[in-house]
N, C-alpha and C positions, 0 to 999 in steps of 0.2 A: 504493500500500500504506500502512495505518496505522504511521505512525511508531510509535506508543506501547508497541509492544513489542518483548521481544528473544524470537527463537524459533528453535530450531534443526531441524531437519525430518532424517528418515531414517526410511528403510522398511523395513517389516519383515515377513517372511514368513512363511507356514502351518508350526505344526509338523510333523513327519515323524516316521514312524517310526526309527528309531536301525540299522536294517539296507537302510534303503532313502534316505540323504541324496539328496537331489536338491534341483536350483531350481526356481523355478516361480512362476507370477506371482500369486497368490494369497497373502492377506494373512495375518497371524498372529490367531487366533481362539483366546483361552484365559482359564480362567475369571477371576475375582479372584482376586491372590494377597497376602498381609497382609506385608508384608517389617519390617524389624525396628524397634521403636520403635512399630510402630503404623500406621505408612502404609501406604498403598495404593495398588497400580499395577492401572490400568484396561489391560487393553492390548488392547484391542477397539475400535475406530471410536465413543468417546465425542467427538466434535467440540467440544461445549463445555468438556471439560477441568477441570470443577469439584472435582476431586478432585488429590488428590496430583501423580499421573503417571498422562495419556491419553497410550496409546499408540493411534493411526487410522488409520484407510486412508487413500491418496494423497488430496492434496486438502485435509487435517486437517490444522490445527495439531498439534503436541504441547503438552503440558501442563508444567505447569511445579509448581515444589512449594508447598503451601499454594493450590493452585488457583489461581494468579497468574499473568501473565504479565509479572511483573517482573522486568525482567534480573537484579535482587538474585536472585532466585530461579531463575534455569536452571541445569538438573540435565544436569550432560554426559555422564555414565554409563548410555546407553539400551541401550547391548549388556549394561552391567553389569546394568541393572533385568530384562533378556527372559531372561538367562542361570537369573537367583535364579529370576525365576517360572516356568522351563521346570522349571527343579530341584524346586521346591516341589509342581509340579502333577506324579501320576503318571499321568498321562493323555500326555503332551508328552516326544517321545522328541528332540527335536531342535527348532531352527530354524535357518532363515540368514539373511543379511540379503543384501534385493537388490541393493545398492549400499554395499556396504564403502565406509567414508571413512576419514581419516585422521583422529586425535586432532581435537577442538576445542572448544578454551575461549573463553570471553565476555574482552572486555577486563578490567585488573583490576579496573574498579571495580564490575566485573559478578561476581566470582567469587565462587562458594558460599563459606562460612566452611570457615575448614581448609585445612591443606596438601596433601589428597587426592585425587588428577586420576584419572579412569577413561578408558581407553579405548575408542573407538564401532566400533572393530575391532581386528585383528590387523595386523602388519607388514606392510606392503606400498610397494611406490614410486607413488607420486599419479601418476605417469606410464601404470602402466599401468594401476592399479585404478579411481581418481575424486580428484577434486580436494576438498579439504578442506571437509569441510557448511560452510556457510553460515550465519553469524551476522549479524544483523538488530542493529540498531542503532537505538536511541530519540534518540544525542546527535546534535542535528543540527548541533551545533557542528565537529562532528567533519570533518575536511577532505573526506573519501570519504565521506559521508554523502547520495547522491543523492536526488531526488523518491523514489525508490524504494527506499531507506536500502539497498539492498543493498552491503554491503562482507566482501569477506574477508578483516576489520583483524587477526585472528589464526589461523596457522597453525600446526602442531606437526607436525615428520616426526620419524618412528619409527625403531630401528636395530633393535629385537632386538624378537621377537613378548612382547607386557606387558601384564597388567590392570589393574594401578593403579602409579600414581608418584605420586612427591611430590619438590617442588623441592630438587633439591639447591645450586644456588646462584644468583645476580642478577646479568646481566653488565648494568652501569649506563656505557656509555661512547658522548657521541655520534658518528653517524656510524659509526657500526662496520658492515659487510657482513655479507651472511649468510653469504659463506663463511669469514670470519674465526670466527663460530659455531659454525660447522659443524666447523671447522676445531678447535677449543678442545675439542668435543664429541670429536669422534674421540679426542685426546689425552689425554682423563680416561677411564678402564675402567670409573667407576660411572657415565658420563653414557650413558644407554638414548635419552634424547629431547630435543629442543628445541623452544623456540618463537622465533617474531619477532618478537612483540610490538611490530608494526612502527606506524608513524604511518602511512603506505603500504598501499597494497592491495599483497598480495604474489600471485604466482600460480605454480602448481607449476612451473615453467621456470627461475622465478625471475629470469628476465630473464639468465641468466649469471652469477648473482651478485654484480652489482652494486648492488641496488638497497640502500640505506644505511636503518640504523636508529638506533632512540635507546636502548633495553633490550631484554635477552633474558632467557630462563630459562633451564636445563637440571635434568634430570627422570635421575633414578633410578628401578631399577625394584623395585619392593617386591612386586609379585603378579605372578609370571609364571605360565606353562603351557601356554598357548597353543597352543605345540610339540604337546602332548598331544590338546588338547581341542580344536583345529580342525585334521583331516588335510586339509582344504580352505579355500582362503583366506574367510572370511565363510561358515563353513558350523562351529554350533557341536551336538556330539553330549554326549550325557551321556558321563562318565568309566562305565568300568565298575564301578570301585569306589565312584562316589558312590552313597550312600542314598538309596534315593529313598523319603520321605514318604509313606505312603497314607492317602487321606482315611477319617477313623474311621467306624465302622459307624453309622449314625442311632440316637437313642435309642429304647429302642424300650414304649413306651406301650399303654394300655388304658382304654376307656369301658365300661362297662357299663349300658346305658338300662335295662335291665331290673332292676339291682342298687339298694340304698340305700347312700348315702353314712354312713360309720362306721369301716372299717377303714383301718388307712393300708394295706395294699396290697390286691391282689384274694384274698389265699389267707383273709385273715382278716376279711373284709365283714360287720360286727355289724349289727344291726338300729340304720338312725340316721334322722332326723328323718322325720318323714311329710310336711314343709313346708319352703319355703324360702321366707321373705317376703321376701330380696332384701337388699339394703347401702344403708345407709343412713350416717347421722352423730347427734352431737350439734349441735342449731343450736339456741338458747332466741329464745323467740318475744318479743327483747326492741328488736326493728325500730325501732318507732314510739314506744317511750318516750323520755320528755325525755330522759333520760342521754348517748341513744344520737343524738338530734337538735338536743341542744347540741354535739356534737362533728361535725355534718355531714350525718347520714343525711338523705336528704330522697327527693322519689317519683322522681327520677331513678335514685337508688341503688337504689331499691326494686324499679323495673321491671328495671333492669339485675340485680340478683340475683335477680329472679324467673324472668325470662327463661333466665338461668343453672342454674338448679335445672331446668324444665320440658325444656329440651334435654338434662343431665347426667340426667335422672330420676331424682333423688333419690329412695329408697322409702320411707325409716322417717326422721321426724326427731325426737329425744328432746329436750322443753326444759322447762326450770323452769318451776314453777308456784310465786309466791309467795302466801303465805296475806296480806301485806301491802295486795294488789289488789283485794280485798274485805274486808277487814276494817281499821278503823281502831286496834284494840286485840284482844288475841286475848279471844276472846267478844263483840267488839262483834255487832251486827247485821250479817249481809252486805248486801252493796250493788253489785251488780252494774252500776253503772251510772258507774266512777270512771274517771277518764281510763285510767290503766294499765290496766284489764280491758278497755275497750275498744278499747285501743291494744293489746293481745293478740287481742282479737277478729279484728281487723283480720289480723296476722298467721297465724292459724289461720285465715283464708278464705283471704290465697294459699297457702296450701300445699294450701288442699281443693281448689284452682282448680288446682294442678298433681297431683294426685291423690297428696299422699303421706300417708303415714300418721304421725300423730303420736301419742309415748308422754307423756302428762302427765306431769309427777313429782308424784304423792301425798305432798308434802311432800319437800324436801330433805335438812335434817337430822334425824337420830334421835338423844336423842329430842325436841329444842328446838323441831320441827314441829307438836311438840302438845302446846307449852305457850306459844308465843312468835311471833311474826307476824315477828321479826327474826332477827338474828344466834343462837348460842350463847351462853349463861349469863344468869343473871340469874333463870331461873325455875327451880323441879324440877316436872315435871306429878302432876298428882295424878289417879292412873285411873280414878276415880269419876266425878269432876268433866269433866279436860280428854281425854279420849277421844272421848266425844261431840260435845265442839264439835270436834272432831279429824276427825271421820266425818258430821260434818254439813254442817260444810265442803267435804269434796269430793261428798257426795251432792248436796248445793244445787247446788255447781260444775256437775257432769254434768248433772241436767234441765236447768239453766239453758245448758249449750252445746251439747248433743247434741239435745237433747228439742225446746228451744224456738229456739235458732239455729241447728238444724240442722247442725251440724259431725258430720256421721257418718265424718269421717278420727279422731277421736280412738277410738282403739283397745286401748288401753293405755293402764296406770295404773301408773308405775312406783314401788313400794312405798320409798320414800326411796334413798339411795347412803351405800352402804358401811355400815351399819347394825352388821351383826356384826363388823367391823374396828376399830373404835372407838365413844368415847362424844363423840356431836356436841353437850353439854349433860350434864344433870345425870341421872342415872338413877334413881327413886323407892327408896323405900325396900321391901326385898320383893322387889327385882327385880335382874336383873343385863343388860346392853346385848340379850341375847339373848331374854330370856325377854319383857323388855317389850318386845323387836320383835315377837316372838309375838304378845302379848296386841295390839299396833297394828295386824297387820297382820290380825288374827282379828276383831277388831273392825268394821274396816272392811270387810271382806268380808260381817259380816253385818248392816248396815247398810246394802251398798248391794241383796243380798238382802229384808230388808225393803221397801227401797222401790223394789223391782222394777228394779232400773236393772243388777241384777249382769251379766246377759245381755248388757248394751252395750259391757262393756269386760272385757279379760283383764288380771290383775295379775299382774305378776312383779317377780320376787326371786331371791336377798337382795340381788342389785347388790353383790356383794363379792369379794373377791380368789381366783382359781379354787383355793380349797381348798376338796379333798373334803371337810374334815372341816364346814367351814361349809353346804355345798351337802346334805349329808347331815342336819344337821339341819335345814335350812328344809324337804326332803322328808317328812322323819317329822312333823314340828312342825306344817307348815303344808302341805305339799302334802297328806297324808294325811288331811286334811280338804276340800279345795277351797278352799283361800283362796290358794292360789300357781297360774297355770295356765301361766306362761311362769318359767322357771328363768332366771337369766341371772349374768353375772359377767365380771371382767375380768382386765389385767395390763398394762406395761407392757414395752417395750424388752427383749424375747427376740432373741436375735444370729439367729434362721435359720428356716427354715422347719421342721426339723425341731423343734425348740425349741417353738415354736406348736403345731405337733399336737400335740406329747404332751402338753404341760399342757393344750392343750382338750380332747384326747381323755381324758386322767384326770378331767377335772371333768364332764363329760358323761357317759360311762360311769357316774356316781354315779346320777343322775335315766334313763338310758335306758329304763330298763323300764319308769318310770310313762308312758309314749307322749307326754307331754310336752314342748312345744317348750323351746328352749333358747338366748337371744340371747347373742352376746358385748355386754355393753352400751356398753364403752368400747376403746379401745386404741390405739395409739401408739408413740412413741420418743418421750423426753425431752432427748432434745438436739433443741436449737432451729435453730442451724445446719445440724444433718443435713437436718431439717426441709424447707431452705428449698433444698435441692438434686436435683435427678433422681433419682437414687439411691431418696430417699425414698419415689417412687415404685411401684419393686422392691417397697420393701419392705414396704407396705401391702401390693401385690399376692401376695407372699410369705405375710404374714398375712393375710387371708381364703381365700387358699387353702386354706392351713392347717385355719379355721377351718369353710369347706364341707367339706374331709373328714372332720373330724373328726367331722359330724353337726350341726353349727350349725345352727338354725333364719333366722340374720338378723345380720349386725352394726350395730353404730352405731358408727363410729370417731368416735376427739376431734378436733380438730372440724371441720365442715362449713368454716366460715372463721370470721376472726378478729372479735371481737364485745368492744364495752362493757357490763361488766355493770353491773347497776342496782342499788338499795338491797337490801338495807347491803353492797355491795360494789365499789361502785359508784367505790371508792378502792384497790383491792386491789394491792400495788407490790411487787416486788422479789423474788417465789415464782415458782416452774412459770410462767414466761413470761408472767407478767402485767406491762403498765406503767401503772400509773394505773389500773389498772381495764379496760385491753383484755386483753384473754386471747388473745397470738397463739399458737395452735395450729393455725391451719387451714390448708384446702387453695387459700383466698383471703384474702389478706390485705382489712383493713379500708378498701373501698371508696373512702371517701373520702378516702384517702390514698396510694390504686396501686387505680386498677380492673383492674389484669390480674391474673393467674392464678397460684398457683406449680404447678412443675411437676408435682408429686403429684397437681394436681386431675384434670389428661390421665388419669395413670391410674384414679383413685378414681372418674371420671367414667364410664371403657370396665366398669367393675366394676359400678359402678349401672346405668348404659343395657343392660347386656346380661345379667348375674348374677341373673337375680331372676322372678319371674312377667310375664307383658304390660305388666300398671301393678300400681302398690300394692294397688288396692283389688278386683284379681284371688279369689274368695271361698277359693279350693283353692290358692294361691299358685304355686310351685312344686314341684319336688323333685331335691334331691340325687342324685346317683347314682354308684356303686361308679366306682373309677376306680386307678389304679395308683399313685397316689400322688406320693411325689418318686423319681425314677431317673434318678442322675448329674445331679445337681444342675439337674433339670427337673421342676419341680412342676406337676403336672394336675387339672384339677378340672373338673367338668359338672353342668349341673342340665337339667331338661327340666321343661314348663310339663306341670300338670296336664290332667285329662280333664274335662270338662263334665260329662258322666255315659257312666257303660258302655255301650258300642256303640254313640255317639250321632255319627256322619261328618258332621262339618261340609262343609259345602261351599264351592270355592273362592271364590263371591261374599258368602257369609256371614262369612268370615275378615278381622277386621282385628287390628292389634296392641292390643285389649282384647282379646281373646276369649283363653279356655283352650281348647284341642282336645285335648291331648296329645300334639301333634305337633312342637313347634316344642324347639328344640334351643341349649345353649349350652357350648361348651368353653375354658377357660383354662391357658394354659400359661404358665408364668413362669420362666425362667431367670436361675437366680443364681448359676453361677457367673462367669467370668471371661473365655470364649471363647464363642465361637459354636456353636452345636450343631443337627445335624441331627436331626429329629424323625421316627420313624413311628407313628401310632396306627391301632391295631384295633378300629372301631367296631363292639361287639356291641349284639345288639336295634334297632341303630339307626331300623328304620322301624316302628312297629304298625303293624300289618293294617288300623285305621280312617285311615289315613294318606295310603291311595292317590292322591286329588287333589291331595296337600298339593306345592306348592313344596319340594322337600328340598335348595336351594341354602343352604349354609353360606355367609357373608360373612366374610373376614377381616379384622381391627383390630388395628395394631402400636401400643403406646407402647415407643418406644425412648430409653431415658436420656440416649443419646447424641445423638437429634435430636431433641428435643422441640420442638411445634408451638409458635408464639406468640400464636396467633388466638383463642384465650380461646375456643374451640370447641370441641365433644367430636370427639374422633379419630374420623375419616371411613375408610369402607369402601376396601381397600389392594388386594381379590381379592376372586374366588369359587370356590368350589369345590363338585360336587354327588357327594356320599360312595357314590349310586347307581352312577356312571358309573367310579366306580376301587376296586370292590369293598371297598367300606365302608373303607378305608384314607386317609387323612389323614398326607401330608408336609409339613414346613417347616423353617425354615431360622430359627433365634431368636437374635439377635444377644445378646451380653454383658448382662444386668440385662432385656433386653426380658422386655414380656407381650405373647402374641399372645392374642386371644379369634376363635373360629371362630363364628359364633350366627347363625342364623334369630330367637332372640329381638331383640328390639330394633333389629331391624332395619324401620324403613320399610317399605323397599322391595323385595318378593319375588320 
């Protein structure tokens, strides 16, 4: 036998019902029970014991706590751990144990912290019931330490039936007998038990009594009952008057395929997005510039986060576009041909190589964008004059990367950030930060109208903070023209999910009627700490949740990972998480300094790969759909992939993960509160009619906070389940902060 550990062994039997105790050789079979502080006793034939407390059938080690099997750690209270989880489970009207032992502790230098001993039975004389379990020994220094370490260096007999003790005092005298112990024990009325803490194997006969020791203990009894709760020796029934616990009813859920996503619950389902292009981030396409390859980036890093993106499927990625890149002064000539534009070129091919969709920014600041190639101040634009090279700029941009490099992922022209929030520069005279975003963003619109390029790309706006009031005017002002065709806006560090809906649901309710899509373009927590812990996780998935039912068309959260920005910021210290000019906000830190992952990415990763259309560049994307909302702190949310066209049945050899059929299916559940909850959903419309050949096996994906994977891999399929075979119903079981997603989207493999 492996010396190396200390283990004590006792077996344990099938619960019974509470009117019919009986023995029987059959083992005890019961579910997980969470006991106090957080642990967990397995007490099912777990053999490897990686948890708290395995309790197994013969043959099994037990477990020990912290999943060790360090003598520091054995837990001698196994009647006391079967007793709590018979009680906790109302399934478990009883157990008994096949072989009642008597009390037994590890040596001292083996014992749990604390003065608190459990009993592994009831009172009985070792004579007739069993001779005391058996404690394993790692010291082999130890005199009774055989090839086969077995000793039974510590025994404890019982006087009165007791469920926990604690020492009442230390007889320290060498050479003392055990029936001088025994003897001292009778004579004090609080002493319940003793041990022998002998140097000596001692064995229940005791030899007569003579067999001589070095220290003892004796044990008081603080928890009795025994009397009550076992009318049979090793045979333990529920008290009539204990409570017994019943596991709470599942929460109970709703998908509606045939619904749009809008209402937070099903009674109140408004009319919301007709699209869901999927979750994306902010990532600026600032890879391959010096900035970023003085400080390390090189094509190692480059394939490693590309590689990373194409597995996570990043859908949308939103990055700057500086006028700097082409332009050597504002109005110089452009010049498409400067390191940085082509060190951006470079970065907008892999991401067209991973099929995502990128939103330019139209200029960053407003309104210093269109008058200045740098920073804020220094210029005021004059709108006669700097509008036009404002709008020449990005129409030049476009044929030059669309037209002629072929970049058909650029899709979007995001009309500068935060515009109506503030003045990023000087604002002309005549004008006030709103009206001359009007006149920029009106201009540009028909400009790229003009020269036929406006069909290539959609602009959205205002990119500012989800008030209605701001969101209401870019629709009157500029949607009610066409020059806005994606509405978008953000916020920062909302405590909950319900928090998220209603401000996105208020700010989208502004634009719903115009049938216009609606991006969150930014969002987050700004604690940086939070950031860099599982949790974080939750809570991103908590916010897009949020934000698909509220009718969201797409988000871009801050950011993808952590990035050096370039000129003129390229120094940025001591604000919103910048050092030097890195900006850690992301879901991967800065490569070159930790290529692993933080935990958020696991989730933001199961939210891209499975939340979204096939791939990005899907033409009918996805769609939202009606769902229940949050109920008892479980937030749901679904989208299903568009139709090809009406009536059009794919067939199974024509289906891969590009295609839209309108068949393929994806559900997110995210529990925030604090325990574990059981789930049921009621999948309505689940199958169309043009669906028949289709695969309708759901796959399931946990990110769980509490185990988070470390393999810098997107979380791998956990189950299946086909919603055909258990009438359109969907259970599960969501541990504390977990997201589970259910999806045929993004899924491989069908």
């Amino acid at each position: 036998m492996d010396c190396s550990h200390n283990v004590a062994i006792v077996w344990l039997i099938l619960a019974v019902h509470a009117n019919e105790p009986r023995a029987t050789s059959a083992y005890i079979t019961l579910k997980n029970a969470y006991l106090p502080g957080g642990s967990v006793a397995l007490v099912a034939g777990n053999a490897a014991c990686a948890k708290t407390v395995c309790y197994a059938a013969p043959g099994y080690k037990l477990g020990a706590l912290n999943g060790t099997l360090d003598g520091k750690n054995l837990l001698p209270n196994f009647q006391a751990i079967a007793r709590y989880t018979c009680t906790m489970d109302y399934n478990c009207d009883a157990f008994v144990l096949s072989q009642p032992t008597m009390v037994s502790f590890a040596r001292n230098s083996s014992q749990p912290s604390g003065n608190l001993y459990f009993s592994t039975t009831t009172c009985g004389d070792p004579a007739i019931y069993a001779p005391p379990a058996t404690v394993y020994s790692s010291d082999k220094s130890y005199p009774y330490c055989t090839d086969t370490c077995r000793s039974t260096d510590v025994e404890v007999y019982q006087y009165c039936p007791c469920y926990a003790f604690q020492v009442l005092t230390t007889i320290s005298r060498e050479n003392v007998s055990v029936d001088e112990i025994q003897d001292t024990c009778n004579q004090n009325p609080k002493c319940a038990a003793f041990d022998t803490d002998t140097t000596k194997a001692m064995h229940a006969d005791h030899n007569g009594g003579q067999d001589r020791i070095d220290a003892a203990r004796l044990y008081e009894c603080v928890a009795g009952g025994h009397g009550n709760d076992f009318p049979a020796e090793g045979i333990y029934i529920k008290h009539p008057t204990t409570p017994i616990p019943k596991d709470p009813a599942p929460v109970s859920l709703m998908v509606n395929f045939s619904g749009i996503a809008g209402g937070k619950n099903a009674s109140d389902g408004a009319p919301g997005s007709q699209t869901f292009l999927g979750v994306g981030a902010v990532m600026h396409g600032f890879d391959y510039m010096q900035e970023n390859t003085d400080r390390g980036w090189n094509a190692t890093y480059a394939a490693l986060s590309l590689a990373r993106i194409k597995a996570g499927r990043l859908r949308i990625a939103r990055t700057w576009y500086g006028p700097d890149w082409t332009m050597s002064a504002w109005g110089a000539p452009l010049n498409f041909s400067t390191p940085k534009f082509e060190q951006f070129c470079r970065w907008i091919a892999d991401m067209q190589s991973a099929n995502v969709t990128v939103a330019l920014q139209a200029g960053w600041w407003s309104p210093a964008n269109t008058c200045t190639i740098g920073a804020p101040g220094g210029c005021t634009p004059d709108p006669t004059k700097d509008l036009p090279i404002y709008t020449n700029w990005m129409s030049q941009s476009l044929q030059e990367l669309i037209l002629k490099r072929g970049f058909t992922n650029i899709k979007i022209l995001v009309a500068f950030t935060e515009p109506l929030d503030y003045d990023s520069g000087t604002v002309p005279p005549g004008y006030n930060r709103s009206t001359y975003y009007v006149a920029a963003v009106t201009a540009l619109h028909q400009r790229l109208q003009a020269d036929s390029l406006r069909h290539l790309v959609k602009i959205q706006g205002p990119n500012s903070a989800l008030d209605p009031a701001m969101l209401a005017f870019a629709r009157d002002a500029l949607g009610s023209i066409g020059a806005i065709d994606i509405y978008s806006g953000h916020q920062y560090s909302y405590p909950s999910y319900a928090a998220w809906y209603d401000k996105y649901k208020t700010a989208i309710d502004v634009v719903r009627d115009t049938g216009a899509a609606y991006i969150v373009d930014e969002g987050g927590d700004g604690d940086e700490a939070f950031r860099n812990t599982s949790a974080y996780g939750t809570y991103l998935a908590l916010m897009h949740t949020a934000a698909i039912n509220a009718g969201a068309s797409g988000v871009t959260m801050w950011l993808y990972r952590d990035q050096y920005y370039v000129w003129p910021l390229e120094d940025s210290n001591g604000h919103d998480s910048f050092y030097h000019g890195l900006h850690r906000w992301g879901t991967e830190p800065w490569l070159p300094y930790a290529s692993d992952v933080r935990p958020s990415w696991y989730a933001a990763t199961l939210l891209m790969t499975h939340m979204g259309p096939p791939h990005a560049q899907a033409p009918l994307g996805a769609k939202s759909v009606e769902t229940s909302g949050e109920v008892e702190a479980i937030a749901i949310a679904a989208v299903r992939s568009a139709a090809v066209s009406v009536g059009h049945q794919m067939k199974t050899n024509e289906r891969n993960v590009g295609k839209n059929d309108g068949c393929d299916r994806s559900i997110v559940m995210v529990n925030g509160g604090s325990e574990s909850k059981s789930i049921k959903v009621t999948l309505m419309a689940y199958t169309p009619s043009a669906c028949t050949e289709h695969n309708q096996t759901l796959f399931r994906y946990l990110y769980n906070p509490a185990d988070v994977p470390v393999d810098a891999k997107p979380i791998g399929s956990s189950g299946s389940t086909n919603p055909l075979e258990s009438n359109f119903v969907l259970t599960d079981n969501i541990p504390p902060g977990g997201m589970v997603v259910w999806a045929t989207l993004g899924t491989a493999t069908r």
